[in-house]
C-alpha positions as CSV (number, residue, x, y, z in Angstrom):
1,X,-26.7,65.5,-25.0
2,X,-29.4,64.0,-26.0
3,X,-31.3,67.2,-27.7
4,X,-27.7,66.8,-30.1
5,X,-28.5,63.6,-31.1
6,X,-31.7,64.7,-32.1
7,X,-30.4,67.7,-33.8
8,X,-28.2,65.4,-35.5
9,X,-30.8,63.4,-36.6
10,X,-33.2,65.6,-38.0
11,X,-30.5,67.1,-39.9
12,X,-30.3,64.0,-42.0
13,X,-33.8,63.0,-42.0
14,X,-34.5,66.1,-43.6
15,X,-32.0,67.2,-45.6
16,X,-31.4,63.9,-47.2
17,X,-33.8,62.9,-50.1
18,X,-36.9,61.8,-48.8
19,X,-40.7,61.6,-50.2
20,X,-42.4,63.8,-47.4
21,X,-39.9,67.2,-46.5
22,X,-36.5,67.4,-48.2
23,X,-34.5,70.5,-47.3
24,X,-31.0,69.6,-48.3
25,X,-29.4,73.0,-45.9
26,X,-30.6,71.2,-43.1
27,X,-28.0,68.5,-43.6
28,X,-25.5,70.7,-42.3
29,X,-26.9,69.9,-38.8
30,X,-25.9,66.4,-39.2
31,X,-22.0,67.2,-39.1
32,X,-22.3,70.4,-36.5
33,X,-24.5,68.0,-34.4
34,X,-21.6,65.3,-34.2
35,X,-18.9,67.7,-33.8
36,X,-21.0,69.3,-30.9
37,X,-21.5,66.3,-29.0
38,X,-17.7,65.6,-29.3
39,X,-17.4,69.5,-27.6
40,X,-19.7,69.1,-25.5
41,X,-19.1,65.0,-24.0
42,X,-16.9,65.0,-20.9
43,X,-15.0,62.4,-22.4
44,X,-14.3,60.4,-24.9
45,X,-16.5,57.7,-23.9
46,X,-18.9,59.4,-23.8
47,X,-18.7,61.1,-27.3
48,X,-18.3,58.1,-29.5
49,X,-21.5,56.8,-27.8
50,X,-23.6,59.5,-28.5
51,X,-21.8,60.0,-31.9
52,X,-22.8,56.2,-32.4
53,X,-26.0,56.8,-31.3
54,X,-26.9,59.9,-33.4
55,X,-25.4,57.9,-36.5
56,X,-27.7,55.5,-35.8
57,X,-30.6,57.1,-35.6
58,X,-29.7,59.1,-38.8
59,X,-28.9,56.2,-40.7
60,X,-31.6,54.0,-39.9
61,X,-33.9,57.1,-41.0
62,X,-31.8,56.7,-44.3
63,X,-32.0,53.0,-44.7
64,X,-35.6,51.8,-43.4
65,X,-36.1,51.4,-47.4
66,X,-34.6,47.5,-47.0
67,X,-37.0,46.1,-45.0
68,X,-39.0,46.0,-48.6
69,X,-36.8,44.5,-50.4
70,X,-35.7,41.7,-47.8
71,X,-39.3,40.9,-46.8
72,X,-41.3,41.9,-50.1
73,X,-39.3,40.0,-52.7
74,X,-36.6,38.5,-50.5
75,X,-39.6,36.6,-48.8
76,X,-38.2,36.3,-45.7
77,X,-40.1,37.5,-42.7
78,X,-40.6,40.1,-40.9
79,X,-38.4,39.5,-37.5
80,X,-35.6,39.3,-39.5
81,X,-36.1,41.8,-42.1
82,X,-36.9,44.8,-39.8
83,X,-33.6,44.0,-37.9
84,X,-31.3,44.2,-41.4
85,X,-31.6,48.9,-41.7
86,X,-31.3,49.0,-38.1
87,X,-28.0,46.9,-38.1
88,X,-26.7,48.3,-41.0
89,X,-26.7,51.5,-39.4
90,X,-25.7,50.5,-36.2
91,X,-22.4,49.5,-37.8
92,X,-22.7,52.9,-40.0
93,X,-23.4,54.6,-37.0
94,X,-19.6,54.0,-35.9
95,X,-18.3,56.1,-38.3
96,X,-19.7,59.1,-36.8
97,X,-19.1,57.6,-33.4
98,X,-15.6,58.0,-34.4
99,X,-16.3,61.1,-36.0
100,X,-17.7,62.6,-32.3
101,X,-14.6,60.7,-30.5
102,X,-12.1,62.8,-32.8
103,X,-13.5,65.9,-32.3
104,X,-13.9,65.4,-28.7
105,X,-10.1,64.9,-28.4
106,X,-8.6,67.4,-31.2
107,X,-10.8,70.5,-29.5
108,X,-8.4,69.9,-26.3
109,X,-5.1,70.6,-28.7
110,X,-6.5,72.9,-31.0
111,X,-9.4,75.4,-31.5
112,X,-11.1,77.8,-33.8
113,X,-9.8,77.6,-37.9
114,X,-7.5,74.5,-36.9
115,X,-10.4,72.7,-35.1
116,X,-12.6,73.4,-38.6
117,X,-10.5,72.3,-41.4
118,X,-9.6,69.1,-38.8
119,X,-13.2,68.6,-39.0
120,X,-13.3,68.9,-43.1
121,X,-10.8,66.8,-43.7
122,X,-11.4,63.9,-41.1
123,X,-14.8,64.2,-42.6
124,X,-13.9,63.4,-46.1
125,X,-11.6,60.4,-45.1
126,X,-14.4,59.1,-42.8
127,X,-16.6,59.0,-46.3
128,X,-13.9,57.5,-48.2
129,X,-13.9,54.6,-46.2
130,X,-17.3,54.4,-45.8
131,X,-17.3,53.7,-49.7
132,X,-14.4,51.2,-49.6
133,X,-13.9,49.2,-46.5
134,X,-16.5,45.8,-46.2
135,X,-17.2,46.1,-50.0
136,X,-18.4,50.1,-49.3
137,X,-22.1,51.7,-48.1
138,X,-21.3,55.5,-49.2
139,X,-25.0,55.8,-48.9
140,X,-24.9,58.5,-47.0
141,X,-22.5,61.2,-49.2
142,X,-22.8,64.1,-47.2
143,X,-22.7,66.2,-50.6
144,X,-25.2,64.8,-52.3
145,X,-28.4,66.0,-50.1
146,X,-27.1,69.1,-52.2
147,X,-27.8,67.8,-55.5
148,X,-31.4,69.0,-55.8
149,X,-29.5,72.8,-55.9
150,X,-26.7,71.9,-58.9
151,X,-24.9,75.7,-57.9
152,X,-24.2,74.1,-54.6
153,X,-21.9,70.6,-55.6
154,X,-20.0,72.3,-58.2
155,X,-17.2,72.0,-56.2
156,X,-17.9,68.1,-57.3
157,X,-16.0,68.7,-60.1
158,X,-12.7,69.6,-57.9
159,X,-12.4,67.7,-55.0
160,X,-15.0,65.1,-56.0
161,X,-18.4,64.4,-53.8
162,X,-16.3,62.9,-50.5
163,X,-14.2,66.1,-51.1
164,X,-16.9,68.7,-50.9
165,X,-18.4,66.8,-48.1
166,X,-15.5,67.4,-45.9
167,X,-16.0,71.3,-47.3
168,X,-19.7,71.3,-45.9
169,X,-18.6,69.7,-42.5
170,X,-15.9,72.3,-42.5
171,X,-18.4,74.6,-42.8
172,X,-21.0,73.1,-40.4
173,X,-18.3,73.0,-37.4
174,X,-17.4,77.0,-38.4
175,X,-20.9,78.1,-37.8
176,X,-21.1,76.1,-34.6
177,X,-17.6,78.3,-33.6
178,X,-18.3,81.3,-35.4
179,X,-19.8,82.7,-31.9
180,X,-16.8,82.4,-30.4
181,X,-13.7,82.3,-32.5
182,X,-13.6,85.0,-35.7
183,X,-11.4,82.9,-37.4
184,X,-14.2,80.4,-37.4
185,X,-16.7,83.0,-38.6
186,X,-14.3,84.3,-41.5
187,X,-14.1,80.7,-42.7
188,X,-18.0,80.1,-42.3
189,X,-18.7,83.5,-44.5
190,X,-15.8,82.1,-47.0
191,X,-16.5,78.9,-47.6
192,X,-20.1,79.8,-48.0
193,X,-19.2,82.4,-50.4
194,X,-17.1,80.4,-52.6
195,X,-19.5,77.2,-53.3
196,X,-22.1,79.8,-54.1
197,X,-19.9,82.1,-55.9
198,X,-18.3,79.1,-58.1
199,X,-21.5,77.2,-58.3
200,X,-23.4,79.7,-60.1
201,X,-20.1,80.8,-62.5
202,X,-19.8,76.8,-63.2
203,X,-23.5,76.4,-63.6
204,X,-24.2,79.7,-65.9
205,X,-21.0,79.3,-67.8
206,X,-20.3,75.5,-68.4
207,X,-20.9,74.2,-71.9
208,X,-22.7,71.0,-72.3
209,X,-21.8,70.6,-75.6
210,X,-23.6,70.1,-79.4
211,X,-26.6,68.5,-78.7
212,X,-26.7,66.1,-81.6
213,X,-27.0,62.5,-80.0
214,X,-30.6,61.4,-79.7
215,X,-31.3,58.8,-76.6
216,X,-35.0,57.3,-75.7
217,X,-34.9,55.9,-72.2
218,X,-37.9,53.4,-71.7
219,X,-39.5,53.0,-68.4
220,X,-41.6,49.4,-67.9
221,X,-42.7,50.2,-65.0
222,X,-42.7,46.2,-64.4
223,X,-44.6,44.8,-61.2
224,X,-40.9,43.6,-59.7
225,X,-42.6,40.7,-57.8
226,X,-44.2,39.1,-60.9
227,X,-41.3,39.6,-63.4
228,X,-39.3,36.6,-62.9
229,X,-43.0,34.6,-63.5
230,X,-42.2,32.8,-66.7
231,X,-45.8,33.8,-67.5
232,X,-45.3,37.1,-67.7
233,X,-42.4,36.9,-69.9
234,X,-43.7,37.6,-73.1
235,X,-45.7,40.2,-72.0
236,X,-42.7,41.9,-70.4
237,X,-41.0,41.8,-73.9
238,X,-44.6,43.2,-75.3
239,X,-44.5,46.1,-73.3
240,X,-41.0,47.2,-73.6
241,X,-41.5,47.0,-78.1
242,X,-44.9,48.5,-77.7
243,X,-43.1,51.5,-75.8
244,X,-39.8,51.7,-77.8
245,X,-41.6,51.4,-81.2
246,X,-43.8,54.3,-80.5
247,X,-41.0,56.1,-79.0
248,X,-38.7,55.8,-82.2
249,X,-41.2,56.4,-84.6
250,X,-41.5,60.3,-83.2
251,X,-37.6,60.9,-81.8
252,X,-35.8,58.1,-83.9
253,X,-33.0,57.8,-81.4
254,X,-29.4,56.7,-81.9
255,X,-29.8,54.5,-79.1
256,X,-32.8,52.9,-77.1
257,X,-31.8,52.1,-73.7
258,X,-33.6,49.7,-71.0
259,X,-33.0,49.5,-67.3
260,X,-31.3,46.7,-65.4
261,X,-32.9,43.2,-66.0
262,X,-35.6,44.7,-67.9
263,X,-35.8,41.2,-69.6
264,X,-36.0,38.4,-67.2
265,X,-34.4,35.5,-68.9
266,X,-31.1,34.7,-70.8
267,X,-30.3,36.9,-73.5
268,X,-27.5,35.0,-74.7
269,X,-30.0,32.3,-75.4
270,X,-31.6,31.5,-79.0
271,X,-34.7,31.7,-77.3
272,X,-38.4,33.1,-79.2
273,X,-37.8,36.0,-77.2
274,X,-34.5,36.6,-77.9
275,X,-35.2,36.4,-81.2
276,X,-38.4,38.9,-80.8
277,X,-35.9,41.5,-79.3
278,X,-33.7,40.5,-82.6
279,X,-36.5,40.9,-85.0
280,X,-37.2,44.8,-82.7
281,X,-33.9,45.8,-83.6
282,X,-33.9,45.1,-87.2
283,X,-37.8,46.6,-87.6
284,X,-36.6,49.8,-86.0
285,X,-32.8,50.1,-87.2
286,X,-32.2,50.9,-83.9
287,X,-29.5,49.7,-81.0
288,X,-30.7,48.6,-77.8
289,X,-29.1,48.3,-74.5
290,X,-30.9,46.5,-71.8
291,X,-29.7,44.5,-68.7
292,X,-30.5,40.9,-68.5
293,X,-28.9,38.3,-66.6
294,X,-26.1,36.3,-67.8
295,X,-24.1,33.1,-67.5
296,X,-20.4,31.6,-68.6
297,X,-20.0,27.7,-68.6
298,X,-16.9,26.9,-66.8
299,X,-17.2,23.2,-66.9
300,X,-19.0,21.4,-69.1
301,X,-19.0,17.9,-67.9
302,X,-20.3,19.1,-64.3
303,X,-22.7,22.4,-65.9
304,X,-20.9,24.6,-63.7
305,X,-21.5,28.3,-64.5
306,X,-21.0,31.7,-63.2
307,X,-23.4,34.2,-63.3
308,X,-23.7,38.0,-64.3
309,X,-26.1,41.2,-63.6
310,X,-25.2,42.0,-67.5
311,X,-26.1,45.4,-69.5
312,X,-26.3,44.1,-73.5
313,X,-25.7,46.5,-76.3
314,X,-27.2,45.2,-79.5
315,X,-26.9,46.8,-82.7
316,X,-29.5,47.4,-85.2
317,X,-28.5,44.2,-86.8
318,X,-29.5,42.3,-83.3
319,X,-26.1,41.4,-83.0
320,X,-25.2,41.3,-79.1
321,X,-21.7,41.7,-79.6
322,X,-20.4,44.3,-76.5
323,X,-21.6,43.8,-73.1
324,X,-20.8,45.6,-69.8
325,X,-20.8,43.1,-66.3
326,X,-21.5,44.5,-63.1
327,X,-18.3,44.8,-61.3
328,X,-19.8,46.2,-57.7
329,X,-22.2,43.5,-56.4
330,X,-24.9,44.0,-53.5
331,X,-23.9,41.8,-50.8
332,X,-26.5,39.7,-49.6
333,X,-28.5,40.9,-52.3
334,X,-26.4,39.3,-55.6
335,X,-23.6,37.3,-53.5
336,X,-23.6,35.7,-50.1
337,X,-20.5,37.0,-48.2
338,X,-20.0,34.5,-45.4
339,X,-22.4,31.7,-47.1
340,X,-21.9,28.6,-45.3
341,X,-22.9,30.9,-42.3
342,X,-26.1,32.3,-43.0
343,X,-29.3,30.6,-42.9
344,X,-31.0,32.2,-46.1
345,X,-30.3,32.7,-49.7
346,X,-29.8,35.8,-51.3
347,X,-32.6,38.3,-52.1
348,X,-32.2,39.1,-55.9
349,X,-34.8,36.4,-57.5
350,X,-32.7,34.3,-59.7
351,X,-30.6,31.1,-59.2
352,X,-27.1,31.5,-57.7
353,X,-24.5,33.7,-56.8
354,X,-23.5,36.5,-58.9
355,X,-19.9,37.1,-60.2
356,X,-18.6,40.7,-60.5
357,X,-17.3,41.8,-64.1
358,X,-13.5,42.5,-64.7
359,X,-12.0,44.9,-66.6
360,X,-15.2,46.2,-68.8
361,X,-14.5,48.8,-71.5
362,X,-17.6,51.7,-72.6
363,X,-19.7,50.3,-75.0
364,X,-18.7,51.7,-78.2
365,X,-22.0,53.2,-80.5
366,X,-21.6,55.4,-83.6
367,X,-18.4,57.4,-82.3
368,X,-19.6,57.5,-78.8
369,X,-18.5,55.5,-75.8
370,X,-21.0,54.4,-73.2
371,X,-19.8,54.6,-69.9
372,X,-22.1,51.5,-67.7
373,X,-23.1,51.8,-64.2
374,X,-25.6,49.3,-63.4
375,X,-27.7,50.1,-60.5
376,X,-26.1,51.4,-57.2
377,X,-22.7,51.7,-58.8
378,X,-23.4,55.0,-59.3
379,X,-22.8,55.7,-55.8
380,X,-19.4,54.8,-56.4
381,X,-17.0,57.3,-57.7
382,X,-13.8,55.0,-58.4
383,X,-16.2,53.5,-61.2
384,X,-17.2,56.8,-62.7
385,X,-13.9,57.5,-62.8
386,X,-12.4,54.2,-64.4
387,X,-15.1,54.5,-67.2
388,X,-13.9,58.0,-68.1
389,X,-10.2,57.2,-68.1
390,X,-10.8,54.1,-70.1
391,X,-12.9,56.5,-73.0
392,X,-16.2,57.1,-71.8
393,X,-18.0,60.1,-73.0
394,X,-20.9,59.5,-71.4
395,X,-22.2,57.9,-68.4
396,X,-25.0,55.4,-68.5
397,X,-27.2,53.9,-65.4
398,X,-29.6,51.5,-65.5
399,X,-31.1,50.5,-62.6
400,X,-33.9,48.5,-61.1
401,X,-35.0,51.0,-58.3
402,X,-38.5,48.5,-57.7
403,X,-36.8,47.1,-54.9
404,X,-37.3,50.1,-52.9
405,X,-40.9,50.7,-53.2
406,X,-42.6,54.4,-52.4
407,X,-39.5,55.3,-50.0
408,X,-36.6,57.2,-49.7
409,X,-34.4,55.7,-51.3
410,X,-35.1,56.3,-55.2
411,X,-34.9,60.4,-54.5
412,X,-31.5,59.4,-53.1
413,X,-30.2,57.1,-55.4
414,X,-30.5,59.7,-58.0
415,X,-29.2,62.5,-56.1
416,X,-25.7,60.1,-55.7
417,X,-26.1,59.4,-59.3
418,X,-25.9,63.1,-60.5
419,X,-22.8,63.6,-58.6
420,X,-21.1,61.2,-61.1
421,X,-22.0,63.4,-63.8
422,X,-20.6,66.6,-61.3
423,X,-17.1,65.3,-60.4
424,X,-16.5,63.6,-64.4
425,X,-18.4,66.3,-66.4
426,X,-20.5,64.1,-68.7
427,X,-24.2,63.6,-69.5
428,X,-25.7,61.5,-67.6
429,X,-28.1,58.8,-69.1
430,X,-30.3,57.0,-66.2
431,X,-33.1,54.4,-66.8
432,X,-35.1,52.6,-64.1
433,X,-37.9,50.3,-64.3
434,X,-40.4,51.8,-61.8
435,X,-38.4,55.4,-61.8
436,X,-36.8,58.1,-61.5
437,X,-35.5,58.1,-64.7
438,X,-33.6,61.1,-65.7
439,X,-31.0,63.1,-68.1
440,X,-28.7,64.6,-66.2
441,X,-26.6,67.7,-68.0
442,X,-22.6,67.6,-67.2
443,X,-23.2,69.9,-63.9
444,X,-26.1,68.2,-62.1
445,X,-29.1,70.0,-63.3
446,X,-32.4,67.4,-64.4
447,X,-32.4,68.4,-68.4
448,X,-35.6,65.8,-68.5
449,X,-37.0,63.8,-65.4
450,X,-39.9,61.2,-65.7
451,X,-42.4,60.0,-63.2
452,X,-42.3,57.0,-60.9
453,X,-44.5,54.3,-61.1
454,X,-45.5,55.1,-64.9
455,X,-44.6,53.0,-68.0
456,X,-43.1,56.1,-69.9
457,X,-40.4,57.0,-72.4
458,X,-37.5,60.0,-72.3
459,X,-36.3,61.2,-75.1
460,X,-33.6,64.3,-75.6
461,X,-30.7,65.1,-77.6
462,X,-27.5,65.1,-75.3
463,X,-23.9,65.8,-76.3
464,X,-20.3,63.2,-75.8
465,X,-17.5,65.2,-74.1
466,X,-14.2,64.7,-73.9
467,X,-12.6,67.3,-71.7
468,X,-12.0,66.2,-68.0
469,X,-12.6,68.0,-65.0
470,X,-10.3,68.7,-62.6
471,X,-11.0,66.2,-60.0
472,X,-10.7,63.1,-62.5
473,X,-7.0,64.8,-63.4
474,X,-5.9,64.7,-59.6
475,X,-8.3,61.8,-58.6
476,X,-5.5,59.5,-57.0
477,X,-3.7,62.4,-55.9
478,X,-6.8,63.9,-54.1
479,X,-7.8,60.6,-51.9
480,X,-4.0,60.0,-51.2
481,X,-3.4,64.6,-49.7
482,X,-6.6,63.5,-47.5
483,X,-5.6,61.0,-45.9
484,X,-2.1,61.9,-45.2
485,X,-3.7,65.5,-43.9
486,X,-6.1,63.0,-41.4
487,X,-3.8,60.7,-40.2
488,X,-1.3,63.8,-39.8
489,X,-3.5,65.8,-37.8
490,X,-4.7,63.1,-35.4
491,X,-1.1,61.7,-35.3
492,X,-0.1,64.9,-33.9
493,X,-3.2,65.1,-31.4
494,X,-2.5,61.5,-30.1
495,X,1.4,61.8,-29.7
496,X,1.0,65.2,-27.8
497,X,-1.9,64.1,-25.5
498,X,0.2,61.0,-24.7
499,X,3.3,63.4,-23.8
500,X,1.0,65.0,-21.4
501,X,0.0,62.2,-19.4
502,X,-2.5,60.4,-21.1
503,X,-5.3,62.8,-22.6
504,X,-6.9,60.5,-24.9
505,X,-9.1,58.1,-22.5
């Protein structure tokens, strides 16, 4: 059992993004690895345990990233922060557990074609709730080790990115029964030959639109653990104007966009360097958006205020008159869940607790509508989608990927990012501090990419669209047939291995 774990584990540590050896095929050894130990356990004890463990391991080779952030600039130390990936995939890990424990019991009612599609579609839930349940970690999107090969998460843009997961562990758990069931074979050789077949048609024949809609991305590249130094304020706002002035002199962009808390201090204030960002506007005649932190008195006798991870949009006026609040918070990184409980504070460097934004429209900029996901919201789908239906004919990210150091995790981030752009169809803009900053056409592929770790600018023409894909048309519809199909399936397993004397340990 345990060379399945392993098996398991390499799968993901490979063909997940990663700085050393990415080989996104290899990811399909992370589901046949499960679904093998759930064959292969003599019960189902002992399947969720070595589903859990596999998980585990695969996870924490996913996560190890947060030990920077919680001991680097969360200043905490080091016997609690190596702890925080290895218990965040411990509690991960029990999805696949679960995963392994399913499998175990459905191969002892049903085999071959049956036994594979089971697997898809329990899959696909499993990632659904692994996005939604505890405030949602869909970290680990099966689909999205494909995004470095756009032809093969086409099929994105119909059952979304939890969807086509469940199609690649339906696949997975074929080629593990291929050898002994042909029905298993016929639906590893299909399924293989249609996400090819319609990637590439999707890919060569998709139209991405007039490119008429000029956009300069600018990457600070600020040192994250000195930005919040009130010294090194102005210089922050130096570097960003140096970068955009030079940048619109040559492109002259329709909009200039910043990353997430590129400027380290209240915008909303009539501060000198609000009124430096103002005067950069006006000089250029260009529109800026740029994330800064913001705040809302609620009582002004007592000074009590909320606080919000804001995105700005200010016109080439320097009016600030739209804005875009982040509605998906990090726990433990922009709110304390469970405060009165745990010893520390929380590990983004400014004062208080963050509040999530409500209801937030696109940003609206000469006929185009600017759909905002701040950092890792684009690892959500549900906000892709609400931006779209509410006019969005573009996606924008900014993000603040400093946190995570040389690791993994920026490569991955922007692999779950360019699914957004798969499943809705629209460009995608994406601005970091430290990288990877990217343009992302409406089918995955990396029209311009920068560097990491390089103050740069991006600049490239991209196009607003306005038709949907089919997966935001049957969005609701599509979470709603796989769950009903799960629940169904296992339903039926459970009720006919209790009719036969207790199966199911």
């Amino acid at each position: 059992m345990y060379q399945l774990v392993l098996i398991a584990t390499l799968g993901a540590w490979i063909g997940f993004a990663n700085p050393l050896f990415h080989f996104p095929l290899a990811v399909l050894a992370f589901p046949l690895g499960l679904a093998w130990i759930g064959l292969r356990a003599v019960s189902g004890g002992k399947a969720l345990r070595f589903g859990w463990l596999a998980g585990t391991l695969a996870a924490t080779g996913c996560f190890y990233w947060m030990v920077i952030p919680v001991q680097i600039y969360g200043g905490l130390p080091w016997f609690i922060a190596l702890p925080c990936p290895v218990l965040l995939a411990a509690f991960i890990g029990l999805y696949f557990g679960l995963f392994a424990y399913g499998m175990h019991h459905a191969a002892k009612r049903i085999d071959g074609l049956p036994l594979c599609l089971l697997a898809g579609f329990a899959w696909a839930s499993m990632e659904t709730l692994m996005g939604t349940l505890f405030s949602g970690f869909p970290w680990m999107n099966l689909s999205s080790a494909f995004a470095a090969w756009p032809f093969a998460v086409q099929g994105a843009s119909v059952a979304g990115a939890f969807g086509l997961s469940g199609v690649f562990a339906a696949l997975a758990v074929a080629v593990l029964l291929c050898s002994t069931y042909r029905s298993a074979l016929f639906l590893a050789v299909g399924l293989g030959a249609l996400i090819v077949g319609f990637g590439f048609y999707r890919v060569s024949s998709f139209d991405v639109g007039k490119l008429d809609y000029m956009v300069t991305l600018v990457q600070g590249n600020v040192d994250q653990g000195l930005k919040w130094d009130p010294a090194y304020q102005a210089g922050t706002i130096r570097k960003y104007a140096k970068l955009t002035d030079a940048a619109v002199a040559v492109n002259h962009p329709k909009v200039v966009v910043w990353p997430e808390t590129a400027m380290p201090f209240y915008l909303q204030d009539p501060t000198p360097y609000r009124k430096a960002l103002e005067a950069l506007a006006r000089e250029t005649g260009t529109p800026i958006i740029t994330g800064s932190p913001a705040y809302h008195v609620t009582d002004m006798k007592t000074r009590a205020y909320d606080l919000y991870n804001r995105a700005w949009l200010m016109d080439s006026m320097g009016l600030t008159t739209q804005y875009y609040d982040k509605e998906h918070l990090v726990p433990f990184g922009e709110y304390m869940p469970f405060a009165e409980w745990v010893p520390f504070k929380q590990l983004v460097q400014a004062a208080g607790n963050f509040k999530p934004g409500v209801d937030n429209r696109p940003l609206k900029l000469n006929g185009v509508a600017l759909g905002m996901l701040i950092c890792y919201e684009a690892i959500f789908p549900d906000l892709a989608q609400q931006q779209v239906e509410r006019g969005a004919n573009v996606l924008v990210n900014i993000s603040n990927d400093a946190w995570f150091g040389n690791t993994s995790a920026p490569g991955q981030h922007l692999d779950l990012a360019t699914m957004r752009a798969v499943e809705q169809g629209r460009w995608l803009v994406r601005c970091t501090n430290t990288g990877i900053s990217a343009f992302i056409d409406p089918v995955g592929r990396e029209a311009t990419i920068g560097n990491q770790f390089r103050a740069e600018t991006l600049s490239m023409k991209i196009a607003a669209l306005e038709a949907n894909t089919v997966y935001h048309r049957i969005h609701g519809w599509l979470r709603a047939f796989i769950y009903v199909m799960t629940a169904a399936a296992f339903g039926f397993i459970a009720l006919a291995a209790r009719r036969n004397k207790g199966i199911i340990e």
